[in-house]
C-alpha positions as CSV (number, residue, x, y, z in Angstrom):
1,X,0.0,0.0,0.0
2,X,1.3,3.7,-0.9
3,X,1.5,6.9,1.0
4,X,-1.5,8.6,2.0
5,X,-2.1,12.0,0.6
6,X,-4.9,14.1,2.0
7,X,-6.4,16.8,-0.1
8,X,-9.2,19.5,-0.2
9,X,-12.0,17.5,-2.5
10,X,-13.2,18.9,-6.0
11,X,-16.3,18.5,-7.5
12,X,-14.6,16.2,-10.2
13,X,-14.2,13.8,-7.0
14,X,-18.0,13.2,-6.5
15,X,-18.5,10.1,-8.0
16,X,-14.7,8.5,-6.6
17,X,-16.7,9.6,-3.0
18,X,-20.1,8.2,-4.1
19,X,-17.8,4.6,-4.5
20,X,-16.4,5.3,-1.0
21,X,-20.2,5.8,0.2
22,X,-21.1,2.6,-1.8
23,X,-19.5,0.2,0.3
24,X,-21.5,-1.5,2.9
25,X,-19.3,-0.6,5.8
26,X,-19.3,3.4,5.0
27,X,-23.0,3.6,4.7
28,X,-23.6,1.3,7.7
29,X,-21.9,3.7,9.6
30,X,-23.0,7.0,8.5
31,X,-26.6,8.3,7.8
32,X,-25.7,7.3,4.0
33,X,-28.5,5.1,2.0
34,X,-27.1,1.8,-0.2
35,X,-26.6,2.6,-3.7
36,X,-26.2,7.0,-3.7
37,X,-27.1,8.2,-6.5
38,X,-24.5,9.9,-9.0
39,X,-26.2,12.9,-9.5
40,X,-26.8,13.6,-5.9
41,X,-23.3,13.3,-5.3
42,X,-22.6,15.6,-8.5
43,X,-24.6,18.4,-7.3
44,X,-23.1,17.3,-3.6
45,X,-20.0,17.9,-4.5
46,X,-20.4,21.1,-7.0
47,X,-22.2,23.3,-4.2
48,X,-20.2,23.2,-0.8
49,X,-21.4,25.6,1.4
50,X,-18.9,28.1,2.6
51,X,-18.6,26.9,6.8
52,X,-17.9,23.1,5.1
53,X,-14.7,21.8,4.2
54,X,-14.4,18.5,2.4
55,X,-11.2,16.2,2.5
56,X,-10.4,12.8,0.4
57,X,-7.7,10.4,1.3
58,X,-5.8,8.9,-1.6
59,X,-3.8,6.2,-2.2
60,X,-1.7,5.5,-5.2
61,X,-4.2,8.2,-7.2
62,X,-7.4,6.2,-5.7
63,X,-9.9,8.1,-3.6
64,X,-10.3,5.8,-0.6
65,X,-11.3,8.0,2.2
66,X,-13.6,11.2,2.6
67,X,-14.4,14.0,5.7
68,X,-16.6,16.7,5.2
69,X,-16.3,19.0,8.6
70,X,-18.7,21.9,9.0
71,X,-17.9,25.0,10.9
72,X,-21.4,26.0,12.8
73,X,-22.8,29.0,11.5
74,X,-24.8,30.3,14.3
75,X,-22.6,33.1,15.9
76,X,-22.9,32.0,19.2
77,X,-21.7,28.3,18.3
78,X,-18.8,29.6,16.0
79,X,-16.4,27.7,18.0
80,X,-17.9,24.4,17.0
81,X,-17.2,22.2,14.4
82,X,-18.9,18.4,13.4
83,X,-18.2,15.9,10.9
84,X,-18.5,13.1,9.4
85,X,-16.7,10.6,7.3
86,X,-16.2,7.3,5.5
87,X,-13.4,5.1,4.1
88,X,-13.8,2.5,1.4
89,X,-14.0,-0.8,3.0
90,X,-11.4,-2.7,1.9
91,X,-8.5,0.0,3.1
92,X,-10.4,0.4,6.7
93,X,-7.7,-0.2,9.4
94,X,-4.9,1.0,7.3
95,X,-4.7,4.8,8.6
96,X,-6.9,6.6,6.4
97,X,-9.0,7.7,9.1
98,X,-6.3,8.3,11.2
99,X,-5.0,10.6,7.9
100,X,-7.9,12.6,7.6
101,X,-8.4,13.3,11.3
102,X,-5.1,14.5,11.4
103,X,-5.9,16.8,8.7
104,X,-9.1,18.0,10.0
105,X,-8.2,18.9,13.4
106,X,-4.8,20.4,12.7
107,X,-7.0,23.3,10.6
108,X,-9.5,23.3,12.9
109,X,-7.1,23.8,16.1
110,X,-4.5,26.2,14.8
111,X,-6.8,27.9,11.5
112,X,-10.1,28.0,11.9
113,X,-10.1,28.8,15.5
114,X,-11.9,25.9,16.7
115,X,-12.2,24.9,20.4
116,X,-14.9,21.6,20.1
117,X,-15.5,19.4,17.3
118,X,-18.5,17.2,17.9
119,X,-19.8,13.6,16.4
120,X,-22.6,10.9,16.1
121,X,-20.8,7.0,16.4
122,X,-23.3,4.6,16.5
123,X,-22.4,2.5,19.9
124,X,-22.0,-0.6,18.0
125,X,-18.6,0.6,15.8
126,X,-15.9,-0.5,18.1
127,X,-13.1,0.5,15.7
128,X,-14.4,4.2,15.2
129,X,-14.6,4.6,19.0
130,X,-11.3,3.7,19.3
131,X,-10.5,6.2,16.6
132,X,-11.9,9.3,17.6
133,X,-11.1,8.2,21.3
134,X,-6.9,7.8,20.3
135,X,-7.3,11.2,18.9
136,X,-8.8,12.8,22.4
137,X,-12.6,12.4,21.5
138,X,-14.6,11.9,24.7
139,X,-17.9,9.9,25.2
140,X,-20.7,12.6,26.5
141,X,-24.0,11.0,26.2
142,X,-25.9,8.5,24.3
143,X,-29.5,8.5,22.0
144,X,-31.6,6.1,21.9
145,X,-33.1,4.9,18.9
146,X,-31.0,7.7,17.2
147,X,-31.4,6.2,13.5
148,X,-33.2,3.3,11.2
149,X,-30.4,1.1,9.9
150,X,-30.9,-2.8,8.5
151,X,-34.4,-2.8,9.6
152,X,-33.7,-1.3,13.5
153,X,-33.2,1.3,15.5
154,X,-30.0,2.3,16.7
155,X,-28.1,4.1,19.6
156,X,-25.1,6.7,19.2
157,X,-23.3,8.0,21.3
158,X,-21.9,11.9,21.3
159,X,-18.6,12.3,21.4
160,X,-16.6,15.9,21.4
161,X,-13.0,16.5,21.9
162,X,-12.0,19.9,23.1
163,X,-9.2,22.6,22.3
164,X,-9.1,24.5,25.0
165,X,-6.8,27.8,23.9
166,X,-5.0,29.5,26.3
């Protein structure tokens, strides 16, 4: 396996992304649907709002990871950022993750002025706990029934990891 390079996304990159969203593990994990349409990932891609940033991993040229990380736009929660994110299945457990977390919280900390970025992690991935937990993330409460995936409800839990600037 190559390097990992980590990259702003383009809108050429929407239907690479779609692929990474077409794997069962990414849209087990996230609020993604099986089979995403194309075009919604077209017209996805081409209109980013302003207060989101959008990442891709790649490795050896293939797009094999993606983060999109929105800033809050409410003034009052302008110091919070959430995100969300999926990897194609078949490079899971190789770093990718690990890549674009790096990424993300490196701009968030020391460029975008960001002191909390918040997620959803379903309780039952085990590897992405461990993940956002290695890189500070903390466990703050759980929902019940949160989303419909495989035919049942699920819990998440909320998890936030803080940059407290002095």
């Amino acid at each position: 396996m190559g390097d990992i390079k980590v990259r702003h996304s383009e809108p050429e990159d929407a239907l690479a992304i779609r692929d990474i969203y077409a794997c069962k593990n990414a849209y087990s994990g996230t609020l993604q649907l099986p089979s995403p349409s194309a075009h919604g990932w077209v017209e996805r891609m081409a209109n980013v709002p302003a207060n989101v940033y959008s990442f891709v991993a790649e490795i050896n040229g293939e797009i094999v990871g993606n983060l999109g990380f929105e800033v809050c736009s409410n003034m009052r929660r302008r110091h919070v950022g959430s995100f969300g994110m999926g990897v194609k299945d078949h490079y899971q457990g190789n770093g990718v993750g690990s890549a674009l977390l790096t990424n993300i919280i490196e701009l968030a900390d020391n460029w975008l002025n960001i002191m909390r970025i918040e997620l959803t992690v379903y309780i039952d991935n085990h590897s992405a706990i461990a993940l956002y937990e290695k890189f500070g993330f903390v466990i703050e409460g759980e929902s019940k029934a949160f989303a419909f995936r495989n035919g049942q409800y699920v819990n998440v839990y909320h998890m936030a990891r803080f940059n407290i600037i002095t």
